[in-house]
C-alpha positions in Angstrom: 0.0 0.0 0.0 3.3 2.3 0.5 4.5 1.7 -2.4 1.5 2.7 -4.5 1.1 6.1 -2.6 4.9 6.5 -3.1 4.6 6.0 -6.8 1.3 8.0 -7.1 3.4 10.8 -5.6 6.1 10.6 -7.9 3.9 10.6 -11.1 2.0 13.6 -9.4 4.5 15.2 -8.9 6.6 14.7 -12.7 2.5 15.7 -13.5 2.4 18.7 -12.3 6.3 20.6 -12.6 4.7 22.4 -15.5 2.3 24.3 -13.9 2.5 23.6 -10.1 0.0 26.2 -8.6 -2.7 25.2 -10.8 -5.8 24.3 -9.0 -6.5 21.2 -11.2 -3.2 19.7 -9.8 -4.3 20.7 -6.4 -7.4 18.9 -7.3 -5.8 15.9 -9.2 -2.7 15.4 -6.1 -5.5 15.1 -3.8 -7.6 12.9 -6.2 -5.2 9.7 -6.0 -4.9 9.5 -1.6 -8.8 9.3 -2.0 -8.8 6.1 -4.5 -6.1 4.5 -2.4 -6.3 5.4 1.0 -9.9 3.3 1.6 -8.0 0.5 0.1 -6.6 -0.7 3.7 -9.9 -0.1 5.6 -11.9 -2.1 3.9 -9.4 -5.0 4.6 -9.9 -4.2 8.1 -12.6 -5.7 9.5 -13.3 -8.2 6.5 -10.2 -10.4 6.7 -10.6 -12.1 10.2 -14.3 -12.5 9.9 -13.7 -16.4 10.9 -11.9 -15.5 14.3 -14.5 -12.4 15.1 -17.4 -15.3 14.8 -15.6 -17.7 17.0 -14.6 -14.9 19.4 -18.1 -13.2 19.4 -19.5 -16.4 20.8 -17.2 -16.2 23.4 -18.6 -13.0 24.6 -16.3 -10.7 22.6 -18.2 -7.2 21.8 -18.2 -6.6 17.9 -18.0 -2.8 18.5 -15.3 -2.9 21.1 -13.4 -5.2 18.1 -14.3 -2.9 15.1 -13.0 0.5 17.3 -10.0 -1.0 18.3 -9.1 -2.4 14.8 -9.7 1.2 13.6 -7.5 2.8 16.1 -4.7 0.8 15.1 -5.7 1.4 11.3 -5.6 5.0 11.9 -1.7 5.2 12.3 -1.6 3.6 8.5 -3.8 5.8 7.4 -1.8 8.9 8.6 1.4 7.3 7.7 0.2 6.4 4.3 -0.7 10.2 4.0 2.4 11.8 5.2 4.3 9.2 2.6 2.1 10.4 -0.4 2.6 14.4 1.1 6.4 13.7 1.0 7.3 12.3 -2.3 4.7 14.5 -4.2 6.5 17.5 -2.6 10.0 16.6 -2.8 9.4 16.1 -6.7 7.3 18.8 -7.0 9.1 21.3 -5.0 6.5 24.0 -4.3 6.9 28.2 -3.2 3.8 27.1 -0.6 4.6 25.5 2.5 4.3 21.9 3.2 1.6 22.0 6.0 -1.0 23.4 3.4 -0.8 19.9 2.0 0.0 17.9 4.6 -3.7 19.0 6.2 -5.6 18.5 3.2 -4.5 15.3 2.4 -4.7 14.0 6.0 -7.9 15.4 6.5 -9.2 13.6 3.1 -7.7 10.7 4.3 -9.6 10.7 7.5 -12.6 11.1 5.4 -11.9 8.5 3.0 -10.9 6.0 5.5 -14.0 6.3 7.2 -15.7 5.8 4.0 -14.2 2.7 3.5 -14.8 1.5 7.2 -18.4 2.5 6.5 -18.5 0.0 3.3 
């Protein structure tokens, strides 16, 4: 999942050197964390479904489960988006500052996280 966000950032970035402050590469470098960012969550709670059955029989409490496995998600999800901010702005090389970037793509990455824990 790192290594796509690191190569979406790299092509982003080679993208847009010819017209960096243009606001449909604003639009377009925040465009790829949303298609790959909800990757990971939906993996989340779908790929131990067998031990969450046996476990929930046992007296284990789905939401307690789902919450905690989300928790721990959320420190991929903000890595994964502090990855994707750092290659596309090393190769881009902006005059804005980095935290412009860095909040919008971890807020959209909050967002589309939760989207995919929602599916």
């Amino acid at each position: 999942d790192m290594c796509i966000l690191i190569f979406c950032g790299i092509v982003m970035g080679f993208q847009h050197q010819k017209q960096p402050h243009g606001v449909s590469n604003l639009f377009l470098s925040m465009f790829a964390p949303c298609l790959f960012m909800p990757v990971p969550c939906l993996r989340c709670l779908g790929s131990g479904q067998i031990m969450l059955q046996r476990e929930r029989s046992h007296g284990l409490h789905v939401t307690a489960y789902a919450l905690a496995r989300m928790a721990v998600d959320l420190l991929d999800v903000l890595l994964g988006a502090m990855v994707y901010v750092t290659t596309y702005y090393m190769v881009l090389s902006p005059k804005l500052p980095s935290e412009y970037y860095l909040t919008a793509i971890l807020l959209i990455s909050c967002v589309t996280s939760g989207w995919g824990y929602l599916v």
